[in-house]
TORKOLKE-974397 format. One record per atom (N, C-alpha, C): x, z, y. Coordinates in steps of 0.2 Angstrom, whole numbers, padded with zeros to 4 digits, always signed. Layout:
! TORKOLKE-974397
XZY/...
***
This chain:
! TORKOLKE-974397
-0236-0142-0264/-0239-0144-0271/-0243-0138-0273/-0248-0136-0268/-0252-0132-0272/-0257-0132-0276/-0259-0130-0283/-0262-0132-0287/-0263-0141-0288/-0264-0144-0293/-0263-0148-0294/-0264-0153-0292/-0258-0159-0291/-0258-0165-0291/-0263-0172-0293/-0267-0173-0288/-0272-0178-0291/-0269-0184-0294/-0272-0185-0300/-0270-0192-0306/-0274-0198-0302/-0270-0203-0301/-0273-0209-0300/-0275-0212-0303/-0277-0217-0306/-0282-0220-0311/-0282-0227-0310/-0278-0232-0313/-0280-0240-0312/-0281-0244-0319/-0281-0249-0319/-0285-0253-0324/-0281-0260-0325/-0278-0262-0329/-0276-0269-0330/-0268-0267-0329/-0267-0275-0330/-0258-0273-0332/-0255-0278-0324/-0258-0279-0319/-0257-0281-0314/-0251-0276-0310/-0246-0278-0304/-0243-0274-0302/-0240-0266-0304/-0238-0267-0310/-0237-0262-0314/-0230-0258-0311/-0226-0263-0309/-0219-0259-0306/-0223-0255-0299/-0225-0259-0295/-0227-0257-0288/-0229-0250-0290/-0235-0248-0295/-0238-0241-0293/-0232-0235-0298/-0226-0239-0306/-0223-0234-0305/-0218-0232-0300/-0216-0237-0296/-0209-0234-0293/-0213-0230-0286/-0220-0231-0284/-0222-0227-0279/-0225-0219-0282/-0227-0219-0289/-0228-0213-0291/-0222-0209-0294/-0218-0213-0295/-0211-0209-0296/-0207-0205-0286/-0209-0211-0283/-0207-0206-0275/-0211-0201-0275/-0217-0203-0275/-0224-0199-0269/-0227-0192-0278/-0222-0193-0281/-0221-0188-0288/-0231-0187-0289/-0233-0193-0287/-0239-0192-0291/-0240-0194-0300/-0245-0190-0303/-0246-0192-0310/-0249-0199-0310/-0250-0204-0315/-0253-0211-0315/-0254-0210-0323/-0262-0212-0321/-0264-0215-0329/-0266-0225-0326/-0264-0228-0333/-0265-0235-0330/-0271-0237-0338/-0275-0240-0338/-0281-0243-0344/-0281-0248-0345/-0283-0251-0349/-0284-0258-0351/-0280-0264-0350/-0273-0261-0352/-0267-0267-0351/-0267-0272-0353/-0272-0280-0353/-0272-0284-0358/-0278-0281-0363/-0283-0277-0362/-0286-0276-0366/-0291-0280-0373/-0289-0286-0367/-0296-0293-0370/-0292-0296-0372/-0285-0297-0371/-0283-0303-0375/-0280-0300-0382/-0279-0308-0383/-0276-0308-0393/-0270-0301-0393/-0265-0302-0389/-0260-0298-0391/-0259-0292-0384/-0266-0287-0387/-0267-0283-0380/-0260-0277-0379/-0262-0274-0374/-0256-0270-0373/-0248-0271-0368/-0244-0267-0367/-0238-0268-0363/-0235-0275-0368/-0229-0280-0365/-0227-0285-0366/-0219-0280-0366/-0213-0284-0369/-0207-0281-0370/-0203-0280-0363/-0204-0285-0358/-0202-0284-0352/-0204-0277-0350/-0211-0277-0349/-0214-0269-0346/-0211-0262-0349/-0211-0264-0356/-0209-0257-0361/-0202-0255-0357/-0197-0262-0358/-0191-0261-0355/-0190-0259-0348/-0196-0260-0343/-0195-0257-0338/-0197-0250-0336/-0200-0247-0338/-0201-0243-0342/-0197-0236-0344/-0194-0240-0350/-0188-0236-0349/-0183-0235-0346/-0183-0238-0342/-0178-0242-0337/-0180-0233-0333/-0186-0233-0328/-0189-0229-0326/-0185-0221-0330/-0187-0219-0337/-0186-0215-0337/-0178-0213-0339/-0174-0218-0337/-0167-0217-0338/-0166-0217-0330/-0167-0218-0325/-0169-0214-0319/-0168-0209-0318/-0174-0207-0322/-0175-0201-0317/-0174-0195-0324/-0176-0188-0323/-0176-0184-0326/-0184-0178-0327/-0183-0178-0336/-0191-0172-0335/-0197-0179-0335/-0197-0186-0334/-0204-0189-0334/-0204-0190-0340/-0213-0189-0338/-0218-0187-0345/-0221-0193-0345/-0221-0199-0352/-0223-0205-0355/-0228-0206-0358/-0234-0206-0359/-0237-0207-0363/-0240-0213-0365/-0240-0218-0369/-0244-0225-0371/-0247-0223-0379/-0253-0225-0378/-0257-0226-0384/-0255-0232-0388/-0257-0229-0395/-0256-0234-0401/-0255-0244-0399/-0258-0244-0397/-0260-0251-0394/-0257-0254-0389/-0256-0249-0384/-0251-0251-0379/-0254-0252-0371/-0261-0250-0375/-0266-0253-0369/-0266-0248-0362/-0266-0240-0366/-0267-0235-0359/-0260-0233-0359/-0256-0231-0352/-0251-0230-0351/-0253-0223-0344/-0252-0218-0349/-0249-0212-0344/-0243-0209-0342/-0242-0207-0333/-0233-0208-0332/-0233-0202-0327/-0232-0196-0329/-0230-0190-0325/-0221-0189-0322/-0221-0192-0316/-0212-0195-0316/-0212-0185-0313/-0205-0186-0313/-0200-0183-0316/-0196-0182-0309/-0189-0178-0307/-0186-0181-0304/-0181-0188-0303/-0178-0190-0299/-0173-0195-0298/-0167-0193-0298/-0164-0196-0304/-0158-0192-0307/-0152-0196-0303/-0152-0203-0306/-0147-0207-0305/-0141-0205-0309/-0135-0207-0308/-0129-0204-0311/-0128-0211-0314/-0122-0213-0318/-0120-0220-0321/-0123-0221-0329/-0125-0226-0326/-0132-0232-0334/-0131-0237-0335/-0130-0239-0342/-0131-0246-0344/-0140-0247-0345/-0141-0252-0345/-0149-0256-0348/-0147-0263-0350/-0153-0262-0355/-0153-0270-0356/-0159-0274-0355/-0160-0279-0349/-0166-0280-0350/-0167-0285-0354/-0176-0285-0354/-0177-0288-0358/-0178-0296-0356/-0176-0300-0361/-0174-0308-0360/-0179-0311-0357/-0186-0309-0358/-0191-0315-0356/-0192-0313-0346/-0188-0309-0344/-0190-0309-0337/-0184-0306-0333/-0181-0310-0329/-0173-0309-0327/-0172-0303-0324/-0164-0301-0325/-0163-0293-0321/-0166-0292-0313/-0168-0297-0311/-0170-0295-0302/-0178-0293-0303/-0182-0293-0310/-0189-0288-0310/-0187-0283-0310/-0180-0280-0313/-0179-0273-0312/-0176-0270-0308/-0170-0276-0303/-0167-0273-0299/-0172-0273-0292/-0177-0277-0291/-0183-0276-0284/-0182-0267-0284/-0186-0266-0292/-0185-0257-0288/-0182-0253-0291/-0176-0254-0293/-0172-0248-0295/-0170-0251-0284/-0169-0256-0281/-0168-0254-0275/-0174-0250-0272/-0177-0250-0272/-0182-0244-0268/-0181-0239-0270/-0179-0238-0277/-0179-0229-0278/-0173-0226-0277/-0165-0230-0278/-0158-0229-0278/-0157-0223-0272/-0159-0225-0266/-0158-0221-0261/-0160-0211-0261/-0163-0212-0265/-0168-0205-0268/-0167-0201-0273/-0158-0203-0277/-0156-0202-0281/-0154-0195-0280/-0152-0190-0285/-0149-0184-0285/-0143-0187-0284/-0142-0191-0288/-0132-0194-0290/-0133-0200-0290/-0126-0201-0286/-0128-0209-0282/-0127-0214-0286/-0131-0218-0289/-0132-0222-0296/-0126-0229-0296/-0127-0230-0302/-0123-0236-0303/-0123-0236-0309/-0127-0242-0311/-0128-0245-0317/-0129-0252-0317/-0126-0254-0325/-0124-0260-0328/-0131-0262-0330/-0135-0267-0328/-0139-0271-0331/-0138-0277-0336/-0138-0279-0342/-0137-0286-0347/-0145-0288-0346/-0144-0295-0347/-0151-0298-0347/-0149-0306-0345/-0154-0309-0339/-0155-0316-0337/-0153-0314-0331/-0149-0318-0327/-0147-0315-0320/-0152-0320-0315/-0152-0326-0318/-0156-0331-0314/-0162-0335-0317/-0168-0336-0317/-0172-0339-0317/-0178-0341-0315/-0182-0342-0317/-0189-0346-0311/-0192-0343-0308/-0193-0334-0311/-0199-0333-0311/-0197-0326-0304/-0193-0322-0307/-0188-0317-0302/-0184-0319-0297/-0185-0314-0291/-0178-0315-0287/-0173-0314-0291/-0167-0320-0290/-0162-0320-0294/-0155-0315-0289/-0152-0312-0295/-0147-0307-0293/-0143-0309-0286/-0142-0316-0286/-0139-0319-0279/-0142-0319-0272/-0147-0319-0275/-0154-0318-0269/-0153-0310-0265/-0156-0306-0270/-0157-0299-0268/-0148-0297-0267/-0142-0299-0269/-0136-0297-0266/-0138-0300-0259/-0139-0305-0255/-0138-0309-0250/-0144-0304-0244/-0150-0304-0247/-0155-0300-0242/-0157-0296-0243/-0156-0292-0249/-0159-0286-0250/-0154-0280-0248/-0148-0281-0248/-0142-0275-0246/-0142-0274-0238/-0141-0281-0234/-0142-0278-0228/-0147-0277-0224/-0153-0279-0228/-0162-0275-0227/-0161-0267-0229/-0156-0264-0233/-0155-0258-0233/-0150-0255-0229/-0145-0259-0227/-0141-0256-0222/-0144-0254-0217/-0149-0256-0214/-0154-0259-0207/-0155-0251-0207/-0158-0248-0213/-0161-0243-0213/-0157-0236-0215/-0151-0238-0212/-0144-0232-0215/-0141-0231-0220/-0144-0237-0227/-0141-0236-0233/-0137-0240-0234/-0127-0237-0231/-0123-0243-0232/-0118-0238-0233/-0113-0242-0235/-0105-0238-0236/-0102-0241-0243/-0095-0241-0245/-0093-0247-0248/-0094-0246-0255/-0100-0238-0258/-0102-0243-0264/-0109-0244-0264/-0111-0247-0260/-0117-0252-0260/-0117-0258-0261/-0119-0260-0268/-0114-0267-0270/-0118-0269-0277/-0118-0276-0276/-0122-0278-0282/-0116-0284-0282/-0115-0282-0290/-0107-0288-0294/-0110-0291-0299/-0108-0298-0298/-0110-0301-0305/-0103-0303-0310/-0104-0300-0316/-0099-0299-0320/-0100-0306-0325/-0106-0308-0325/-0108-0314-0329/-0114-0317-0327/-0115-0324-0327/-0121-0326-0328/-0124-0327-0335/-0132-0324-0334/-0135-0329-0339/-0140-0331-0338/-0143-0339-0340/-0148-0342-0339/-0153-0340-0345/-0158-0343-0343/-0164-0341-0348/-0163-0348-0355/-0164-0345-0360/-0169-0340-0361/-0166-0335-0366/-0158-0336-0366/-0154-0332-0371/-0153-0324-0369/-0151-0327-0358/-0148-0322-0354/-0142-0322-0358/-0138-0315-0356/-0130-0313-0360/-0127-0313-0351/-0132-0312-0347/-0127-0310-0340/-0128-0304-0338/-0124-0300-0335/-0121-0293-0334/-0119-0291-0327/-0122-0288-0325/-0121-0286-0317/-0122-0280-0317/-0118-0276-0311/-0116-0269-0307/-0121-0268-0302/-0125-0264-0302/-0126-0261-0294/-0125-0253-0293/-0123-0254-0288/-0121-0245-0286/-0125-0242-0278/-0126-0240-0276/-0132-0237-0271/-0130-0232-0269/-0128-0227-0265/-0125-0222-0260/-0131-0218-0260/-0133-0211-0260/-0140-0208-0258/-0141-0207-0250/-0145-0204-0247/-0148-0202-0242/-0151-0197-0242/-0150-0193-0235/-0156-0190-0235/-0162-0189-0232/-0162-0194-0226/-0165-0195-0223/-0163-0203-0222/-0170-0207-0219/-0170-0216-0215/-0170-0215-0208/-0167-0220-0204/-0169-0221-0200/-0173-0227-0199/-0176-0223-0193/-0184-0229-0191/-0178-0235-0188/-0183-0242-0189/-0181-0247-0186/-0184-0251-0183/-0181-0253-0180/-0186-0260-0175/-0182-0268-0174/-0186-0270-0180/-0184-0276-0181/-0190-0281-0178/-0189-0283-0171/-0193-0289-0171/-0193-0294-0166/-0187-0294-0168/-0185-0302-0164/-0179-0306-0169/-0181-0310-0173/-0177-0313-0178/-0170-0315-0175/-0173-0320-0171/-0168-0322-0166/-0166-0330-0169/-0162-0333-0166/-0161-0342-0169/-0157-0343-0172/-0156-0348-0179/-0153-0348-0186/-0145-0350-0185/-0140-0346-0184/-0132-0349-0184/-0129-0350-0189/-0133-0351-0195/-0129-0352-0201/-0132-0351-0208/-0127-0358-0212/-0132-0357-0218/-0127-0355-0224/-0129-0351-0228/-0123-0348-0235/-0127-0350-0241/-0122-0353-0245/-0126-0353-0252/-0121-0353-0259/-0124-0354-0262/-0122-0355-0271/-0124-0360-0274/-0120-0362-0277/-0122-0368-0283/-0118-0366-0288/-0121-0363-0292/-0120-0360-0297/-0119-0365-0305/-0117-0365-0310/-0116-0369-0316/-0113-0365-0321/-0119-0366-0327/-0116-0360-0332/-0117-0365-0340/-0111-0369-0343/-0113-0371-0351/-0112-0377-0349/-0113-0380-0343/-0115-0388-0341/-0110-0390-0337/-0108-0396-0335/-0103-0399-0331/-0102-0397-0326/-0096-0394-0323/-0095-0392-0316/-0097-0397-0311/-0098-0402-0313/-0100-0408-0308/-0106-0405-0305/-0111-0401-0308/-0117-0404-0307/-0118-0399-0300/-0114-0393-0301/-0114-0389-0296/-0112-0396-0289/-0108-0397-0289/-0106-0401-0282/-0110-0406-0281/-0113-0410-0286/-0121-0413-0284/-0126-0409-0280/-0126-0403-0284/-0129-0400-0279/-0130-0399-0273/-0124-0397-0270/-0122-0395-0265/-0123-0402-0260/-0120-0408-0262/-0119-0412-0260/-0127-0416-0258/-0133-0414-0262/-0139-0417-0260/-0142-0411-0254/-0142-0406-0256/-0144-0399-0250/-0142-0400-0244/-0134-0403-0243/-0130-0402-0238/-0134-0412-0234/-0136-0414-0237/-0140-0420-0235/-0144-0418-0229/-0148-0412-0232/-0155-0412-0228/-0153-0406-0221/-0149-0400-0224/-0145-0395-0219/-0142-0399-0213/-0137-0402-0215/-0133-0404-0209/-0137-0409-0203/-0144-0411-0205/-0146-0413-0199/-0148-0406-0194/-0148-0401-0195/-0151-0395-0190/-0144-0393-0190/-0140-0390-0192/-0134-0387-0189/-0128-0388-0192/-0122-0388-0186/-0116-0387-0192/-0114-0383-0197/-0115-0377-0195/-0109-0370-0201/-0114-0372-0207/-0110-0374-0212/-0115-0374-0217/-0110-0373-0223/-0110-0369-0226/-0105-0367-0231/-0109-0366-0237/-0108-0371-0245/-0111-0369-0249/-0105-0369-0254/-0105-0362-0259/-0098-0363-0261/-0100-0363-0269/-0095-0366-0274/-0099-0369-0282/-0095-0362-0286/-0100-0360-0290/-0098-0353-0296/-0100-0358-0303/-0092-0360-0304/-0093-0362-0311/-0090-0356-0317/-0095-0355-0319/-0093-0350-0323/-0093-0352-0332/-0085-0350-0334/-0083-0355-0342/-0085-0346-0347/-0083-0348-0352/-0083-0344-0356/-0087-0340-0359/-0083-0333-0359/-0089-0327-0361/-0092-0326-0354/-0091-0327-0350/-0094-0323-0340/-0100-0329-0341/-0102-0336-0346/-0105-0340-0342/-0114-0339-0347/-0114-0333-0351/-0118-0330-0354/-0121-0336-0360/-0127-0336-0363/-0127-0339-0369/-0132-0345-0368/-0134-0347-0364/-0140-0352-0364/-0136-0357-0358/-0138-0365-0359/-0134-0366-0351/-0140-0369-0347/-0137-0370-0338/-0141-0370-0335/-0138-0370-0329/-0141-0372-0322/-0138-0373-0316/-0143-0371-0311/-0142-0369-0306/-0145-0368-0301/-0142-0366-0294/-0146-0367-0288/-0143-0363-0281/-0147-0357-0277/-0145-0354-0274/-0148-0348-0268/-0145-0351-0261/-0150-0351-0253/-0147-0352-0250/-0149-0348-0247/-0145-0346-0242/-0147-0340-0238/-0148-0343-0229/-0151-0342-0225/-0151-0342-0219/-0149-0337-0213/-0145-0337-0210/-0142-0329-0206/-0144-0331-0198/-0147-0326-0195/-0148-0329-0187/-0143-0324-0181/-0143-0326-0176/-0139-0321-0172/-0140-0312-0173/-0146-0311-0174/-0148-0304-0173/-0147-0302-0181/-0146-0306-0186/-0146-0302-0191/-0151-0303-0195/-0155-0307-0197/-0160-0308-0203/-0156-0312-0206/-0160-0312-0212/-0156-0315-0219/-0162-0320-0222/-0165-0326-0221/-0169-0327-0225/-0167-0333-0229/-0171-0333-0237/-0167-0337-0242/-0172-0339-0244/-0170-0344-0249/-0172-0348-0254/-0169-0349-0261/-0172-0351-0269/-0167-0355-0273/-0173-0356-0277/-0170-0361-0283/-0169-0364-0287/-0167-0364-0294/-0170-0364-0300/-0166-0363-0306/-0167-0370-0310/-0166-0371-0316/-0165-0378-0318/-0170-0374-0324/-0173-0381-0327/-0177-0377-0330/-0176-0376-0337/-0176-0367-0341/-0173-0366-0347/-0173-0372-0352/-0168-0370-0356/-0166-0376-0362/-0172-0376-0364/-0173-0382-0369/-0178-0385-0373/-0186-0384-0369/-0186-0380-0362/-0194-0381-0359/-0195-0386-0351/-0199-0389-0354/-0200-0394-0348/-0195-0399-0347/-0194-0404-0343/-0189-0410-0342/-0184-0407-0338/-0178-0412-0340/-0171-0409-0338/-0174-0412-0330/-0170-0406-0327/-0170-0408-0319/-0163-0413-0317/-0165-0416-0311/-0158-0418-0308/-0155-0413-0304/-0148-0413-0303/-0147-0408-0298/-0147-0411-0291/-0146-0417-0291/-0148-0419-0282/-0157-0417-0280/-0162-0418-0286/-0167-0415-0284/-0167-0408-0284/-0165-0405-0286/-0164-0398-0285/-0162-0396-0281/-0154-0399-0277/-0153-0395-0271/-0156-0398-0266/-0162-0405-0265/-0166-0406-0261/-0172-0400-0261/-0173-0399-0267/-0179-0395-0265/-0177-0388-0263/-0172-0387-0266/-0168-0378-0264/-0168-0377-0255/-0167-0385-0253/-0167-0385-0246/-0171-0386-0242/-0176-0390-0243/-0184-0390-0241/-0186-0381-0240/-0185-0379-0246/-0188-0372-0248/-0186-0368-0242/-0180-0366-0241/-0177-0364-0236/-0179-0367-0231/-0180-0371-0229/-0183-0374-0220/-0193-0372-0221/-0192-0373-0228/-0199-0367-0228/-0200-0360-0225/-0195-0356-0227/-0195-0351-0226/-0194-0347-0219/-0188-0351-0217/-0188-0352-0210/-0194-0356-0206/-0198-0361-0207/-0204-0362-0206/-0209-0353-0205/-0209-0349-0211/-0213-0344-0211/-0210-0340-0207/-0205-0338-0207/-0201-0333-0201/-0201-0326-0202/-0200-0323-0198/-0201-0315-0199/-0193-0312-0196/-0191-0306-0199/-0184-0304-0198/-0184-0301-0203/-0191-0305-0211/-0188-0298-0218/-0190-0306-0220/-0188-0309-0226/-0190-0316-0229/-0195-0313-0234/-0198-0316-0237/-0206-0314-0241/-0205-0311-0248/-0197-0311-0251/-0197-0309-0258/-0196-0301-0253/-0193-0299-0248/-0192-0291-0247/-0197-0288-0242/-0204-0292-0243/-0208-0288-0236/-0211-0282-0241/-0210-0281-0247/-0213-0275-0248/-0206-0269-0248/-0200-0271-0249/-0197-0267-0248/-0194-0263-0241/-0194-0267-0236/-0195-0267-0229/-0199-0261-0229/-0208-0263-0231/-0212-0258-0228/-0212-0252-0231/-0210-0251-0238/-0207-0243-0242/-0203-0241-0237/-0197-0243-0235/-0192-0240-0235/-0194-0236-0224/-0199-0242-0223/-0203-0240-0215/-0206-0233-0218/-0210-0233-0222/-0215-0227-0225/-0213-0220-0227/-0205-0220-0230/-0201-0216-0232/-0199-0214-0228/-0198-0216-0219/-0193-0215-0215/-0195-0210-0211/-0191-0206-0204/-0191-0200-0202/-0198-0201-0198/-0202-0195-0196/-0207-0196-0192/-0206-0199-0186/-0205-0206-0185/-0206-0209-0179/-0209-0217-0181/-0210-0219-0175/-0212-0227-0176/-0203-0232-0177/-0208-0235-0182/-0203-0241-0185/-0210-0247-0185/-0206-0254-0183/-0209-0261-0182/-0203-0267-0185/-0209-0268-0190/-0205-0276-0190/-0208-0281-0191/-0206-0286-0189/-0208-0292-0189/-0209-0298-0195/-0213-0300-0197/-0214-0302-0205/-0219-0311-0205/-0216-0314-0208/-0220-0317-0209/-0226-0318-0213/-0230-0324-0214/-0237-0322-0219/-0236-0316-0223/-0240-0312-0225/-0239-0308-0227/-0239-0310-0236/-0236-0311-0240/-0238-0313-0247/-0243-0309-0251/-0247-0311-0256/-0252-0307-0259/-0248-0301-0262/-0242-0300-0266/-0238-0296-0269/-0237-0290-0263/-0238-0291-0256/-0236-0287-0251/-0243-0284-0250/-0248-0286-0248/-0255-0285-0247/-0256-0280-0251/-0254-0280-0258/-0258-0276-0262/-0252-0269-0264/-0248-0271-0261/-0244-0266-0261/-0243-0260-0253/-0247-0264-0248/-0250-0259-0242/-0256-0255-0246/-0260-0259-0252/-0266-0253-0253/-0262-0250-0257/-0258-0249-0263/-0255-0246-0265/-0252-0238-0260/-0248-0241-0255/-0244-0236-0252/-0250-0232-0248/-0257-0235-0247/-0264-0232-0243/-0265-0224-0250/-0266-0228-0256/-0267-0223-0261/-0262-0219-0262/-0256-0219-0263/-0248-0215-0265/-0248-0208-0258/-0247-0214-0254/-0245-0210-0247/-0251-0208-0243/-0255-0210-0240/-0258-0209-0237/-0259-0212-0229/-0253-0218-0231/-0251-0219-0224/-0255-0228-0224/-0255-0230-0217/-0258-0234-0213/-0254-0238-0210/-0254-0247-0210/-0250-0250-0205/-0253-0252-0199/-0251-0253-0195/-0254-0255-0187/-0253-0262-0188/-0259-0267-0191/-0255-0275-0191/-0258-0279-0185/-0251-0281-0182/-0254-0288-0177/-0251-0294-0178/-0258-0298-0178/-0254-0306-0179/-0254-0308-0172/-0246-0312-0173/-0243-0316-0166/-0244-0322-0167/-0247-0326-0165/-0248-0333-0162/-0240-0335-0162/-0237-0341-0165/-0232-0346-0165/-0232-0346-0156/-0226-0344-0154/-0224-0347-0146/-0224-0354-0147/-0224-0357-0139/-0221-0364-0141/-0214-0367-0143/-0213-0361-0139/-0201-0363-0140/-0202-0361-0146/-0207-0356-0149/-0202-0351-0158/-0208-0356-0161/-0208-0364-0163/-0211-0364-0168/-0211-0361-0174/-0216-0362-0177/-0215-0360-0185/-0222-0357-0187/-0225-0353-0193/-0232-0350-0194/-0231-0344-0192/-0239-0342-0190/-0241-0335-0190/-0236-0329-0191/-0237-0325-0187/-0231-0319-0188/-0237-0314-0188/-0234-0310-0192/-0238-0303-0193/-0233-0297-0188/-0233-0293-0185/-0232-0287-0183/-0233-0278-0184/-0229-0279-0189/-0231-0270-0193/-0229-0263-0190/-0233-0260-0189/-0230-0254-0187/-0234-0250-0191/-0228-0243-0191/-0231-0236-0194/-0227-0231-0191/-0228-0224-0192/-0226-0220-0192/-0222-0218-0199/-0216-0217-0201/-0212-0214-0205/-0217-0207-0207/-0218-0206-0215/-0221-0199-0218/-0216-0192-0216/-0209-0196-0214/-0203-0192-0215/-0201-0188-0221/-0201-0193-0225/-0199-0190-0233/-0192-0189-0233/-0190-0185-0237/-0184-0182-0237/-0181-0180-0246/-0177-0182-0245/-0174-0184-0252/-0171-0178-0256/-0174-0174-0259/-0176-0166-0260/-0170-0165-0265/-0172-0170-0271/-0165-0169-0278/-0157-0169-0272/-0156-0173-0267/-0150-0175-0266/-0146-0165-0266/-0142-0165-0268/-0136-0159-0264/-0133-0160-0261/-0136-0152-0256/-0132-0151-0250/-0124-0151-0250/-0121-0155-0249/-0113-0152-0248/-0109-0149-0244/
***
């Protein structure tokens, strides 16, 4: 760090998480402009503010600055503190906009975190908490981040649009990644899922299960979907239904799908037999796309490659999603770093689409805050 730190400079209110949680790693300063500037109600939305501070309950020492309006937003991060937090997200965008990168940054902590998020634990727009417990923890074990408190609990659901659901994550630090070589998915032995129900008849979850489990059992047997009917105060304040399904294959990928029902009073009440058909479709879609990382984690896959020690790391991905695309030029601008991308032709035995093939070189970043013990 000699002399100072170049300021990155962006404009609009697009991928707004991507560039802080990479300028809180790669400790660069960010000015961001024109957030919404043109519309009626310019500036940050309440999700973002919440995210936000989210960020600066993180870490330690980061400098915030937003104008009157809301529109320009400067962020000189701080270190990564970690230690035990409550947050509350904000209702209009469920706890999995927050928990995507509090996992990217968890590993980095000085003090190995664990914090209570309140919010929306499931709906349309986020991956929902069930999701990211099923593939995002063992996409980080891959990479050495495992031991028995890495753990995301659900203490309550809530649907949109009230929320009132509450969940644990805790994350272990590191100090160093290791590189990996993820590229051969391997073929699907088994399907897990949820059919969840929260406010509404416990039946609707077994409808569910029961149209899903229609379309699954003509390709294999293991097929286990199991119903979380949750009563009470755990079943948060709005009602609503929905499932996650996960697919596991002999080597270890995890790729998923779900479904939420759509919030009280917006749009038409769904059925649950449509729903757990499309939950299931969805999922032979994803399998359909392939890879060894499913599409909501190809950006955290390739951070956690970029962070790792100086050697090569490879994995195998499907289409690349545009969320992912723009978060390669991102880590081009943060880091400095470059993927090696090769698209693989569908064999004839591995049907299914286009496979991308990523390689890089780990920066060998090293996790400074953590103490030596």
């Amino acid at each position: 760090a000699a002399g100072e730190v170049q300021c990155l400079s962006y404009a609009g209110c697009n991928f707004l998480r991507q560039r802080l949680v990479l300028a809180t790693l790669s400790g660069r300063p960010l000015k961001i402009r024109k957030i919404r500037a043109k519309e009626e109600d310019p500036g940050l939305r309440d999700f973002e503010a919440s995210f936000i501070r989210l960020i600066d309950k993180v870490t330690n020492g980061s400098r915030i600055e937003i104008n009157q309006t809301g529109t320009t937003l400067y962020y000189q991060p701080g270190l990564l503190y970690g230690g035990s937090l409550e947050h509350d997200c904000s209702p209009s965008r469920s706890i999995g906009y927050y928990l995507e990168s509090l996992l990217c940054l968890a590993p980095f902590m000085k003090h190995p975190l664990k914090i209570v998020l309140r919010g929306v634990t499931n709906d349309q727009v986020d991956p929902s908490v069930d999701v990211l417990k099923a593939t995002a923890l063992p996409l980080l074990k891959k990479f050495g981040i495992d031991g028995e408190n890495l753990e995301i609990k659900i203490n309550r659901r809530g649907m949109p649009p009230k929320g009132g659901g509450e969940i644990l994550f805790s994350c272990p630090v590191r100090k160093v990644l290791q590189p990996i070589q993820f590229i051969d998915p391997g073929k699907i032995k088994r399907i897990r899922g949820t059919a969840y129900s929260v406010r509404v008849s416990p039946q609707m979850a077994n409808r569910m299960v029961e149209s899903a489990r229609g379309i699954l059992n003509k390709f294999l047997p293991d097929i286990y979907i199991y119903t979380d009917h949750m009563k009470g105060i755990s079943s948060g304040k709005s009602p609503g239904f929905g499932m996650c399904l996960t697919a596991e294959t002999i080597n270890g990928t995890i790729l998923s799908a779900e479904l939420a029902s759509n919030p009280q009073g917006q749009g038409a009440a769904v059925l649950p037999e449509e729903l757990g058909q499309n939950c299931a479709k969805m999922l032979l879609e994803e399998v359909y796309r392939g890879g060894c990382v499913d599409s909501i984690n190809q950006s955290l896959a390739l951070l956690l490659m970029t962070l790792g020690q100086r050697d090569v790391s490879k994995v195998l991905l499907g289409p690349l999603s545009p969320y992912t695309i723009e978060f390669l030029r991102h880590l081009r601008s943060f880091f400095q770093i470059m993927f090696k991308i090769e698209t693989k032709a569908p064999e004839e035995e591995h049907m299914g689409g286009e496979k991308v093939l990523m390689t890089c070189v780990g920066i060998g970043f090293s996790n400074l805050s953590k103490t030596i013990r």
